[in-house]
Every structure is written in structure tokens, then in C-alpha cells.
N, C-alpha and C positions, 0 to 999 in steps of 0.2 A: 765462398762469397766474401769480397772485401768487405769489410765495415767501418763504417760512418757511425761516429758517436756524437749524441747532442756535446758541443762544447771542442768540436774538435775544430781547428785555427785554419783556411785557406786564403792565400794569399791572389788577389787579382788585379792586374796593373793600373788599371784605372778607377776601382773601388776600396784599394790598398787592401787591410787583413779584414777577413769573412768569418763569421760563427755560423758554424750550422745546430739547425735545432730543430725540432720535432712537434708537430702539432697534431696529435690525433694520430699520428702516423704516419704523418704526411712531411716528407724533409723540408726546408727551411731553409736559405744563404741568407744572411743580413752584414752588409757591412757595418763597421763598427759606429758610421756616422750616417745608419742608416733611417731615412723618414719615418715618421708616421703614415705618410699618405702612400708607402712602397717602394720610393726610392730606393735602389739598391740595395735590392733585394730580389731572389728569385725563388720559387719555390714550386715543387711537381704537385702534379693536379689530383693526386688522388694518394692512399695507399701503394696500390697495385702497380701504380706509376715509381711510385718510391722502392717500391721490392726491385722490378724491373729495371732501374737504373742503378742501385746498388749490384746487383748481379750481372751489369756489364753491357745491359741492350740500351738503345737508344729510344729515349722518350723525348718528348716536348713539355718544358716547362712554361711555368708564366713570368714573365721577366719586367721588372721595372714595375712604375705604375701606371703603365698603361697595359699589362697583361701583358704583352704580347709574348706571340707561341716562339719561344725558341727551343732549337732541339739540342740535348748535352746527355755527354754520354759520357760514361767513367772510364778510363783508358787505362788506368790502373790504381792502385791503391795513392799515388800519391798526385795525379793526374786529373783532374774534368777538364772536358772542354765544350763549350758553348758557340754553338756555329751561327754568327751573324752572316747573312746572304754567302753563307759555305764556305765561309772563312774560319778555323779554329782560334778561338781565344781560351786561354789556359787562365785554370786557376789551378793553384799551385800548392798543394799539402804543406804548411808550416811545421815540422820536426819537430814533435814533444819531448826533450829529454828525459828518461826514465825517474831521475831523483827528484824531478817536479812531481811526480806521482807517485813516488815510493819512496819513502823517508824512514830511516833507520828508527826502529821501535812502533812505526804504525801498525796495528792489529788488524787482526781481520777471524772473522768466524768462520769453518770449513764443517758444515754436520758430518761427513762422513768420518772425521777423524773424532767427535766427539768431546771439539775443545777449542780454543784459542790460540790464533797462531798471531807469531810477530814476524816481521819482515828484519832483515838485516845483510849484511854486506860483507864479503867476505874477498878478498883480492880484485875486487872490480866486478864477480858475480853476487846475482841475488838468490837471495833465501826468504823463503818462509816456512817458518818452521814452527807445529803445532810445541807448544812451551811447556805443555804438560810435563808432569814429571813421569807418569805412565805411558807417556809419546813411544810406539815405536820409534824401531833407528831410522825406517823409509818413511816416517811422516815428515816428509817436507819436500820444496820442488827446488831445485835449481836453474835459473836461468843465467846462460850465460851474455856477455855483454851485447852482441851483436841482434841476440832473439830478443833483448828486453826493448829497444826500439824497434823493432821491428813488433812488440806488441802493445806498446804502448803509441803506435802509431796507423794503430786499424789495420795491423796485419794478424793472421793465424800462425801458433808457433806449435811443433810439436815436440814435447820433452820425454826424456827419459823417469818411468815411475818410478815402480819398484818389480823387482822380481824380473829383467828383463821385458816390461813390458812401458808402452807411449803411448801419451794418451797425450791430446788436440788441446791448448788454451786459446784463449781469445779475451779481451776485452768488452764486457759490455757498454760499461761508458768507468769513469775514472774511480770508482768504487765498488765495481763489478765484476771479476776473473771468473770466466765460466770454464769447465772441462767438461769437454766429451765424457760420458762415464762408457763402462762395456755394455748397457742396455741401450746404449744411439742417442740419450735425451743429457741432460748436462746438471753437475751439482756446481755451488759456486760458493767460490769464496766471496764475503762479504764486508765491506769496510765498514768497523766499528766506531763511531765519531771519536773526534778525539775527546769530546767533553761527556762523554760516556761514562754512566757510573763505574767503574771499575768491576763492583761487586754481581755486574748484572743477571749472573747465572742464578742469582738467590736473592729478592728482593724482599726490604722489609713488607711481612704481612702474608707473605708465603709461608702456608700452613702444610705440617708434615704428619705424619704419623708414626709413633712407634708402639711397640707390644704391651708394653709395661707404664708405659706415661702419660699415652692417649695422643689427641691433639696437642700439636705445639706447633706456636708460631713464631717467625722469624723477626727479627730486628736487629738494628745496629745502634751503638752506644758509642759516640766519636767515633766513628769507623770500623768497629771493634763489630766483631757477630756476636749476635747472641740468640739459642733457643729454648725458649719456655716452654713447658707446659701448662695447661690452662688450667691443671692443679698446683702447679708451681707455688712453692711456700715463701713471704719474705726472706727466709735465712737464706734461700737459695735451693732449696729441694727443687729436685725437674726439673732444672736448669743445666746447660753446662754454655758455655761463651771460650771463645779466644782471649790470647794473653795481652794480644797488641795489633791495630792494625797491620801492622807489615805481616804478623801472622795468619789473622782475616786473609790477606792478598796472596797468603802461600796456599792455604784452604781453595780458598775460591779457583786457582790454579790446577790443583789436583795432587798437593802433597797432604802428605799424611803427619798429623802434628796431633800433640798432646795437648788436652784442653783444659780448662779448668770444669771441672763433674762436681755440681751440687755446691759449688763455691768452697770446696778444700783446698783451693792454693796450689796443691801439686801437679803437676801434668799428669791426665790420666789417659790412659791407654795411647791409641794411635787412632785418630779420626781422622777420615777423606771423606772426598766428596765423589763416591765411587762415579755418580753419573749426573745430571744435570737436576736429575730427580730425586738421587736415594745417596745422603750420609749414610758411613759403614763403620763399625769399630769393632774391636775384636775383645771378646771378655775369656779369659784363657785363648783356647784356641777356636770360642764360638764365635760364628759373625753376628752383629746385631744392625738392624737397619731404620732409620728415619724416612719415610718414605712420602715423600711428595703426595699431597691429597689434591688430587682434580677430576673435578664432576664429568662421569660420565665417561673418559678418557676408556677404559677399559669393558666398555660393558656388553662388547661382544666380544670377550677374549679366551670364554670357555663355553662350549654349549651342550646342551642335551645330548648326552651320548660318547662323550669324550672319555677318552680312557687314562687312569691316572695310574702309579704305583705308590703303594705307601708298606712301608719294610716289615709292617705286622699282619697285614690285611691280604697282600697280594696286589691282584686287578683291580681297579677302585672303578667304576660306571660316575658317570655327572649326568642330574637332570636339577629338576625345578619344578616344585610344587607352591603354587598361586604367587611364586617369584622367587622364593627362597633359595636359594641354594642347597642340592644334596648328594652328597657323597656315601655310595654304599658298594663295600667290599665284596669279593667272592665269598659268597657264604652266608653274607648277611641275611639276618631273620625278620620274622612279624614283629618281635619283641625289641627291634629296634638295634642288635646286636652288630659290630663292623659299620655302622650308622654315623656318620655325622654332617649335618645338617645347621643352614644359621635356624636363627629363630624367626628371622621376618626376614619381607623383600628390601624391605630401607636396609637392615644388617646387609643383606646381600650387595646392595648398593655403596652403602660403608665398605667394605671388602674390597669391592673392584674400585672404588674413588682411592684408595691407600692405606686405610683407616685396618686396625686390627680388631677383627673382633671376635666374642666372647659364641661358641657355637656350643652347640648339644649332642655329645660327645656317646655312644653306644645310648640313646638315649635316656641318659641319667638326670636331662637337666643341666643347670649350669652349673657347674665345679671346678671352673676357671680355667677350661681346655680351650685357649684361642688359637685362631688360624689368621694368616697373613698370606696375601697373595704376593709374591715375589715380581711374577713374568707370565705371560702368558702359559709357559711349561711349566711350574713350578707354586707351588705353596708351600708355606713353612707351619708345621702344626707344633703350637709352644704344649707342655705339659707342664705348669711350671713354668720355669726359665729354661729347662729341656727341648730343645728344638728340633722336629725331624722334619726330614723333605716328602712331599708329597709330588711327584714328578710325573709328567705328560710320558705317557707309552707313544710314541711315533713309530 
């Protein structure tokens, strides 16, 4: 199917250059010095009408302001023609140069990669390439010169992936690169404004959760990140922030930098932003995670009867008593034994939103055994600051 984007240029000899645009679904011609009352202007009569004329059949639009039926058919991607008493009059596709639409450093968002990709240029081909620092080597497309107008001009291009294999792009309209994915439906790159916060993957007021610190929420200080805790001390306890913006920007990117922990000046550890959701840092060779807190997000992500392992207990069963959460091992007794369960359904709620919390452990009560949900396969049970996996049997 060729396509037609609202904003794409056609030129016609006696209404000079045409915008076409979209109304409901229904396509649009307007020349540039076109009436109010429909002068020069033409436009098809329905949706259905508009599907069918991009796909190449002949329909009858309504032409001028007095309606009248004329019939126009697409002849090809850079072709209409409009047949007055069966005569073809051509309107004529005006050729978008690619650099009009793709500009060294423009960004754009792709979820399947999991990051931020920038556009850039490389011997007269283009690139976009996810900028992470944990980017695969195939996270990025190549077009070369002749495919780039040809898709920046409501043509289909198909490019080399990865692994041997191609996969279909197309233009939605000038902000919009959709690909074919292998399930037939399309994921798409997305153009990020340019007046865009920078920081946008983590916004101030975005609240996290960690094991040991509780709720903390996000903000920035001249540009600079910073995450508190909502026990957070003047001196800086529960806290830890970037050195400088530009290191904010390496953060926010996906590199791993050393932060200021508790306001000691030194760089501690190695902190990233493992995923959109979850800072990661490593304490010896333990991971420890910040984990993005959002209502509800998770809360059909384990159910009644799911099977877990945990390296003391064996087979672990999941159910749910009057909402709670419970986890009980092979073997588990009356007396509460291989047991662990939260205490209430909000805890259990807190759990799946991000939030760590404090469970009841062989039941003994609380003795400061917390559990974190990781992923849907996985849990982390803290003993301590001792951390074991609690992992889905599949």
C-alpha cells in the first residue's frame, strides 16, 4: 500500500503546491492559497473511500466548492490523477529531501530496544542507533541513500536487521517509522521533541522502592538527580544524587557511574539504570535494586498455584488467603514451618506496586525477613542484607 502522510507536498498546475491532510480519516488536498468556502480543494467522501484510493482503485472525490464528483486514482506513489470529462490531470508528489526530516542528533524512542536512539550520518548513509551504553552491536538500522527518499517519500523500504534477517519500514507521517515486527503488527520508532526534557525516563516525583530505605522519591537539583528517602536525614542519610549534570545525562542514558551515597563526597559503587523502572548497584558482588513503585502494574503477575523454587525449601506452591500473599514449601507444616506469607493484602499490594516489604517468615512474626518482587519469575528474600532468589519453576 503506498502512503500518503498528513503534511505530504503535491504539486498541481493550476492550483500550484497541495498539503494533504486528514480529517477523521477521510484524506484532504488543499492548496496553499486555499478558500474557506472549498476552493481548491479536494477531498474523498468517506474513510473507505480514502483506504481505497490509497490502495490504488478508483474512487470519486468531491472537488472544488461546488462538490462536484470527480474520479482520481493513485497511479503510483508519486502520481494522482484527477479526470476532468476523461481527460488526466496530474498532481504531481513534491520530493522530501531526507535531511528535512532527519537531522544529525534527532532522537527518537524504539521499546523493543529498551532505550534512546539518535539518528546520525555516516558517508551519506543514515543511522539510528540505540545510544545506550548496554546497546547491542545490531541495535541500530541502516538506510542507505537511495531507500532514505524513497521512505521519506511514502514509499516501503525493506532493510537488513540483524542475524540475517529484514524486516519492512515505512513512515507514518514525519515523526513516526513503523517496522513490520515477526508477529505481522509493527513496533515504532518515535520522535522525541526536541524541547524534551532530557531526563524523561525518570521524572521528578517518581517514586522507587528499595529494601533497606523504603519509599524514595526522585528529583533534580539544577539538572543534577537526586534520590531520597522519605526517612532521609538533613546530613544526607537515604540519600544518594549525581555529581553533575552531564553525569545525570550519562545515568539517564544507561551508563554505570559512581554516585555520591549518603553525601560522602566519594564515588560509590557503580549505579545504572538497569531499565526504565529499576536502578541497580552492586555491594560486593551483591545486586541491590531501586525499584520503580506503580499502582497496580503487577497484580496479576503471580497466582494461586504457581510454582516457585527457593534453595532451602525446595518446591515453593503460591496462594492467597483473604488477599495476602503465601508462600509454602515442600514439607511445610500446621505450625507454620517452610511458611512465608505478607501480613495483610495492602502488604501484598505494596509487594507487587515495587515496594519491599517486611513478611512473616516460618511463622515467627516479624524479624525483619523482607521479600521483593523482582519480575514476574523471581523474588529476592533479604535475611538481613543477605539476599536469596526465590524463582518461578516453568
Amino acid at each position: 500500500m503506498v502512503n500518503i502522510k498528513a503534511g505530504d507536498v503535491f504539486e498541481y498546475p493550476w492550483w500550484g503546491k497541495c498539503i494533504m491532510s486528514y480529517e477523521n480519516g477521510v484524506l484532504v488536498c488543499k492548496a496553499l492559497d486555499a478558500g474557506s468556502d472549498g476552493s481548491k480543494t479536494w477531498k474523498c467522501n468517506s474513510a473507505s473511500d480514502t483506504e481505497k484510493l490509497i490502495d490504488g482503485q478508483e474512487v470519486n472525490v468531491s472537488w472544488d466548492r461546488e462538490g462536484k464528483p470527480i474520479k482520481m486514482v493513485l497511479k503510483h506513489r508519486r502520481l494522482l490523477h484527477a479526470y476532468h470529462d476523461g481527460t488526466p490531470h496530474s498532481f504531481y508528489r513534491v520530493e522530501v529531501h531526507p535531511n528535512t526530516i532527519f537531522k544529525e542528533g534527532d532522537r527518537f524512542n524504539f521499546e523493543p530496544w529498551g532505550s534512546r536512539c539518535m539518528v546520525c550520518y555516516e558517508r551519506g548513509e543514515l543511522f539510528i542507533k540505540n545510544n545506550s551504553y548496554r546497546a547491542q552491536r545490531d541495535q541500530q538500522i541502516r538506510i542507505e541513500f537511495y531507500n532514505q527518499k524513497t521512505l521519506c517519500n511514502g514509499g516501503h523500504i525493506d532493510i537488513y536487521w540483524a542475524r540475517m534477517a529484514y524486516k519492512r519500514l515505512e513512515m507514518r507521517d514525519r515523526d513516526t517509522i513503523a517496522v513490520r515486527w515477526d508477529d505481522g503488527g509493527f513496533k515504532n520508532f518515535t520522535r522525541v521533541p526536541d524541547d524534551a526534557d532530557p531526563y524523561d525516563v525518570v521524572k521528578a516525583g517518581d517514586v522507587f522502592g528499595h529494601a533497606f530505605w523504603g519509599k524514595c522519591t526522585a528529583s533534580f537539583e539544577d539538572g543534577v538527580f537526586v534520590l531520597k528517602s522519605e526517612d532521609a536525614t538533613p546530613d544526607g542519610k537515604k540519600t544518594w544524587k549525581c555529581f553533575s549534570k552531564h553525569e545525570t545525562e550519562g545515568l539517564m542514558m544507561g551508563f554505570a557511574l559512581g554516585v555520591n551515597w549518603e553525601n560522602n563526597g566519594v564515588k560509590f559503587g557503580m549505579m545504572r539504570l538497569h531499565n526504565k523502572d529499576t536502578f541497580m548497584y552492586y555491594k560486593g558482588r551483591v545486586p541491590y535494586y531501586f525499584r520503580r513503585i506503580t499502582e497496580g502494574k503487577n497484580k496479576d503477575a503471580v497466582k494461586a498455584g504457581d510454582a516457585f523454587h527457593y534453595p532451602f525449601w525446595g518446591k515453593c506452591i503460591m496462594s492467597y488467603e483473604n488477599g495476602a500473599l503465601v508462600c509454602n514449601g515442600e514439607g511445610s507444616s500446621s505450625d507454620g514451618a517452610k511458611t512465608c506469607k505478607c501480613f495483610s493484602a495492602s502488604d501484598t499490594d505494596r509487594l507487587f506496586n515495587g515496594e519491599t516489604v517486611e513478611v512473616n517468615w516460618d511463622n515467627n512474626g516479624r524479624t525483619g525477613v523482607k521479600l521483593f518482587f523482582k519480575n514476574k519469575d523471581e523474588f529476592i528474600v533479604y535475611h538481613g542484607e543477605t539476599p536469596y532468589p526465590l524463582e518461578r519453576i516453568k
